[in-house]
C-alpha positions in Angstrom: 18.5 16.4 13.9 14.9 15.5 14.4 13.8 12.3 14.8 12.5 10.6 11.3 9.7 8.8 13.3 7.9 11.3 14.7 5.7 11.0 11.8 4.3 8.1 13.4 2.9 9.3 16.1 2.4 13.0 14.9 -0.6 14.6 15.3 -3.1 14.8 12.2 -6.7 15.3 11.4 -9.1 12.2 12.2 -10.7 10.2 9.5 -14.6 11.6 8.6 -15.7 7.8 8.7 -15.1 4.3 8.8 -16.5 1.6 6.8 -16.3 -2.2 7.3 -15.0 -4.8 4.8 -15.4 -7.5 7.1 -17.3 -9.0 10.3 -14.5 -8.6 12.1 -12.9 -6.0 14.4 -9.8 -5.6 12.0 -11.7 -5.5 8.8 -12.1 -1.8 8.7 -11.4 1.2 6.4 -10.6 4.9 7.3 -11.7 7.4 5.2 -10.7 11.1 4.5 -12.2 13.6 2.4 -10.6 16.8 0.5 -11.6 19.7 1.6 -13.3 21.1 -1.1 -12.8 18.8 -3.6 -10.3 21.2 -4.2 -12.5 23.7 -5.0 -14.3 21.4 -7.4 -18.2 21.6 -6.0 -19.6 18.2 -6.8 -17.2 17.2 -8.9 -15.8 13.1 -8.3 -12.8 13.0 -6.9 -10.1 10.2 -7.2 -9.7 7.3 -4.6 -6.8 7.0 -3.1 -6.1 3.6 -1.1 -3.4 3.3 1.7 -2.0 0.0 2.3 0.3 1.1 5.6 3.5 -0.8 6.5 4.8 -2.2 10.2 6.5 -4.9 8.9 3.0 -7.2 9.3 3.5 -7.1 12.8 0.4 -5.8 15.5 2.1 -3.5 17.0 1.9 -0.6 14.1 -1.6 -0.5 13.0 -2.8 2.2 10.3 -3.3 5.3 13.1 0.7 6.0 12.2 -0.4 6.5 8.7 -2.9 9.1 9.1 -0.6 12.2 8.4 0.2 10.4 5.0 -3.6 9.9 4.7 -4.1 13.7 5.3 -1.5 14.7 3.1 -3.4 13.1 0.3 -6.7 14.5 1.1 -4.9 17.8 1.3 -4.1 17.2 -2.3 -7.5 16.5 -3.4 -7.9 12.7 -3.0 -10.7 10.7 -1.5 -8.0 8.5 0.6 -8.9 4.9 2.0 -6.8 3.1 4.8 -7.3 -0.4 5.0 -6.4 -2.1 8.0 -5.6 -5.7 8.2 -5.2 -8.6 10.3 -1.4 -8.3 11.4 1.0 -11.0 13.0 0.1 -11.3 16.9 -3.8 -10.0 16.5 -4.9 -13.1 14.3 -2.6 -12.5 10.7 0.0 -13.7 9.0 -0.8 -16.8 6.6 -3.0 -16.4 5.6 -5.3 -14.3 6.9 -3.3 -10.9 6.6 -3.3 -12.3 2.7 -7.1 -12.9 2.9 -7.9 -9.4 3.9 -5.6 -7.5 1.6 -7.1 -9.4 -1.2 -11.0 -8.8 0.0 -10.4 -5.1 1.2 -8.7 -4.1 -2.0 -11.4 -5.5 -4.6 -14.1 -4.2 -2.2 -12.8 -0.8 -1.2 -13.9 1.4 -4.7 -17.4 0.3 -4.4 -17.2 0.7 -0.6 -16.3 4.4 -0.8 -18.9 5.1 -3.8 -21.7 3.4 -1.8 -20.2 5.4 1.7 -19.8 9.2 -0.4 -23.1 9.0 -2.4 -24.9 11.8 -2.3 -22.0 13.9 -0.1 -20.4 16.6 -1.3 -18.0 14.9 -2.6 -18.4 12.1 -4.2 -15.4 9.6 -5.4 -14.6 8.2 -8.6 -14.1 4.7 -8.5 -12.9 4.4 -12.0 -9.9 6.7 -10.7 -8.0 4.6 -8.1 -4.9 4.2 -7.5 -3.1 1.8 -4.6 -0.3 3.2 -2.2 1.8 1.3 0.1 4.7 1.9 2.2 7.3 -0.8 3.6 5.0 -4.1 4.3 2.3 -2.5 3.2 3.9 -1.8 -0.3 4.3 -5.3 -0.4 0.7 -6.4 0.0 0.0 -3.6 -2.7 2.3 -4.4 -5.2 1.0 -8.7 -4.1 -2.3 -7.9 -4.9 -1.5 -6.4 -8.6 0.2 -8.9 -9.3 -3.1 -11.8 -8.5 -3.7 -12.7 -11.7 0.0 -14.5 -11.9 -0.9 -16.7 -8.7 -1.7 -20.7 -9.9 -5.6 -21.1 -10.7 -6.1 -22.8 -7.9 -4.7 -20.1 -5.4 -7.7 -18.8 -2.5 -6.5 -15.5 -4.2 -6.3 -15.7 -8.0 -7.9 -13.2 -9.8 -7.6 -13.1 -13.4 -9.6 -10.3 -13.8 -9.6 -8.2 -10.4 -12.9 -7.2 -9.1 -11.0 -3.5 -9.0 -8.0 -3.3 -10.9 -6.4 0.4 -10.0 -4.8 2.3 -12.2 -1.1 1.4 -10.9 0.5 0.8 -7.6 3.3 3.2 -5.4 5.3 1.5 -3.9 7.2 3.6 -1.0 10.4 1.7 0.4 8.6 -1.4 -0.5 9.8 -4.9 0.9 9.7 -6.6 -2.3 11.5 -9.3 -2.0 10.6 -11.7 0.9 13.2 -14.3 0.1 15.9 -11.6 0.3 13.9 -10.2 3.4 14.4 -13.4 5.1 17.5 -14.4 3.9 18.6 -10.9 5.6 16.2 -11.1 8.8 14.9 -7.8 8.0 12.9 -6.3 11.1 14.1 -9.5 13.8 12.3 -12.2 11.4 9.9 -10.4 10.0 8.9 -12.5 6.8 9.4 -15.6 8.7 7.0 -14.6 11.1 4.4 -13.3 8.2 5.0 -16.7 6.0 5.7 -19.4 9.2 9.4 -20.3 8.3 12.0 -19.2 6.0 12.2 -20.1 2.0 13.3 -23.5 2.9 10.9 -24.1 5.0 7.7 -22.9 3.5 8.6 -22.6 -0.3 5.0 -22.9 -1.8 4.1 -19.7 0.6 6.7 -18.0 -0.7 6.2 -18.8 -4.1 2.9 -17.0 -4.1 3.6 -14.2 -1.4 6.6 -12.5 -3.0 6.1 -10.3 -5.9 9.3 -11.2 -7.5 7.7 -14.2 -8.2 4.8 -12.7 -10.1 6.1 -10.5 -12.2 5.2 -8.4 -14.4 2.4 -7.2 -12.1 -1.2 -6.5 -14.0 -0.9 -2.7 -13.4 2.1 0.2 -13.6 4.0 0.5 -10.8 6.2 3.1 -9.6 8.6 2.7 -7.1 10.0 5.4 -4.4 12.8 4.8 -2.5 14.9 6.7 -0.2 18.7 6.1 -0.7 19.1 6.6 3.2 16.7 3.7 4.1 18.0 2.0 6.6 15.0 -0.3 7.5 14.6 -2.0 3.7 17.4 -1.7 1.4 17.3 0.5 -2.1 18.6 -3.0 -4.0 14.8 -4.2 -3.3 13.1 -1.5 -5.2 16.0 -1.8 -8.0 15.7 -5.5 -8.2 12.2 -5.8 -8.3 12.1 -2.7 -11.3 15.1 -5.1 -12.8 12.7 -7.9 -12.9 9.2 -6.7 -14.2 10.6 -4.9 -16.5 8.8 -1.6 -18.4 5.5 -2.1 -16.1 7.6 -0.7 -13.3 10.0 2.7 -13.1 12.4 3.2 -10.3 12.9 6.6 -8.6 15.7 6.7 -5.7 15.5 9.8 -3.5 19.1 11.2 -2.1 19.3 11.5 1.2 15.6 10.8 2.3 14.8 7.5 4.8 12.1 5.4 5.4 9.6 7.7 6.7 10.2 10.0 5.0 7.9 9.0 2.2 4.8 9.3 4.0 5.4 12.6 6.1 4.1 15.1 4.0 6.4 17.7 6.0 9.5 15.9 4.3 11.5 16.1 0.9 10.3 13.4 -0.2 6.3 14.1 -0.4 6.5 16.0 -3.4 7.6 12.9 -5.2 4.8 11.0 -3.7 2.3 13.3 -5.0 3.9 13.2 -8.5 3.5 9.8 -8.4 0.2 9.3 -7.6 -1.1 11.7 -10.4 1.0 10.5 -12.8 -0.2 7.4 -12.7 -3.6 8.9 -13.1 -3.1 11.3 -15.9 -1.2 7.6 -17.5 -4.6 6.2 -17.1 -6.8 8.9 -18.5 
């Protein structure tokens, strides 16, 4: 049986640019273009943005995402990957909050500016967010803004760039659960400084299932053989928010298996991006 993450460190075609968000050396977005546009000269295509996971931590930084990023362009996006300050290179709270929140309002108007006048231009009216493990969290946090107190750094009743829904790939959901099981060695203790007993106002405005119903559709993908974040996250978390958010559950498929575009599971990915597009339209 091959080994599920190979994906991570798989070969795959470079980003075409980069584009800063930020003044500093983590603040950066990759960028890939469809070849093409699909075979639709001139015409705008979506915007895809990646939020990658790695559990918050340094050590996985978005290059392990850029087969998933391909994949998309290969399907006719305009795909962003937003890096992010990560615990052990200067993140955690709250600066891997901080840049999630500034990246994802910027990005739309970042890529229009970067693809003016290209061959293929992006619509920034089209967007929708994708995140996988931690990073689904972050994506699925930042929907869900305009539920944080008014005088949160990152409320935003009206988001600078609301997208047209969220995917959320094996998301971790859930950070008191997270903790509460130590999920990756302690890793949403080591995102939020402590456990829920320790730093409950952090908690209260990091995890999602505290700010439900998020602002935008969100559809969550999950793999029933996940062994890194458990199926009852993306269950409870649909459970909670109620008809904003439907709940897919892939037999058989793991947790990288969502963004390897050589697995099962990528079909489903792709459905769910454009179907939250075509829900948009």
């Amino acid at each position: 049986m091959s080994d599920p993450r190979e994906v991570l460190t798989r070969a795959a075609p470079p980003p075409r640019l980069a584009v800063a968000y930020g003044d500093l050396p983590e603040q950066l977005v990759d960028v890939w273009l469809p070849a093409g546009n699909s075979g639709k000269a001139g015409r705008a295509a979506p915007l895809v943005v990646v939020v990658h996971g790695g559990f918050w931590r340094a050590e996985y930084d978005r290059k392990h995402a850029r087969p998933q990023c391909a994949g998309l362009a290969a399907a006719g996006y305009v795909v962003a990957a937003v890096e992010y300050r990560r615990v052990g290179a200067g993140g955690g709270w709250p600066a891997t909050f901080d840049d999630v929140a500034t990246a994802l309002d910027a990005v739309p108007a970042l890529m229009a500016e970067a693809t003016a006048g290209g061959p293929i231009p992006v619509d920034a009216a089209r967007v929708v967010h994708v995140g996988h493990s931690a990073g689904a969290h972050l994506a699925v946090w930042a929907a869900s803004r305009h539920r944080l107190p008014a005088g949160s750094r990152w409320a935003a009743p009206t988001p600078a760039a609301r997208p047209a829904g969220v995917v959320s790939l094996a998301g971790v959901l859930d950070l008191h659960a997270a903790a509460g099981l130590d999920l990756d060695n302690g890793a949403a203790r080591a995102l939020l400084g402590g456990g829920p007993a320790d730093q409950p106002d952090r908690y209260a405005v990091a995890d999602p299932m505290r700010l439900v119903p998020p602002g935008v559709p969100v559809v969550l993908l999950h793999g029933t053989a996940d062994r890194q974040v458990p199926p009852e996250f993306s269950r409870r978390y649909a459970a909670a928010t109620g008809p904003s958010a439907t709940v897919r559950e892939l037999p058989g498929v793991e947790h990288f298996g969502l963004i390897d575009p050589e697995s099962s599971a990528w079909p489903a990915v792709l459905d769910a991006v454009a179907g939250l597009l075509r829900r948009a339209a």
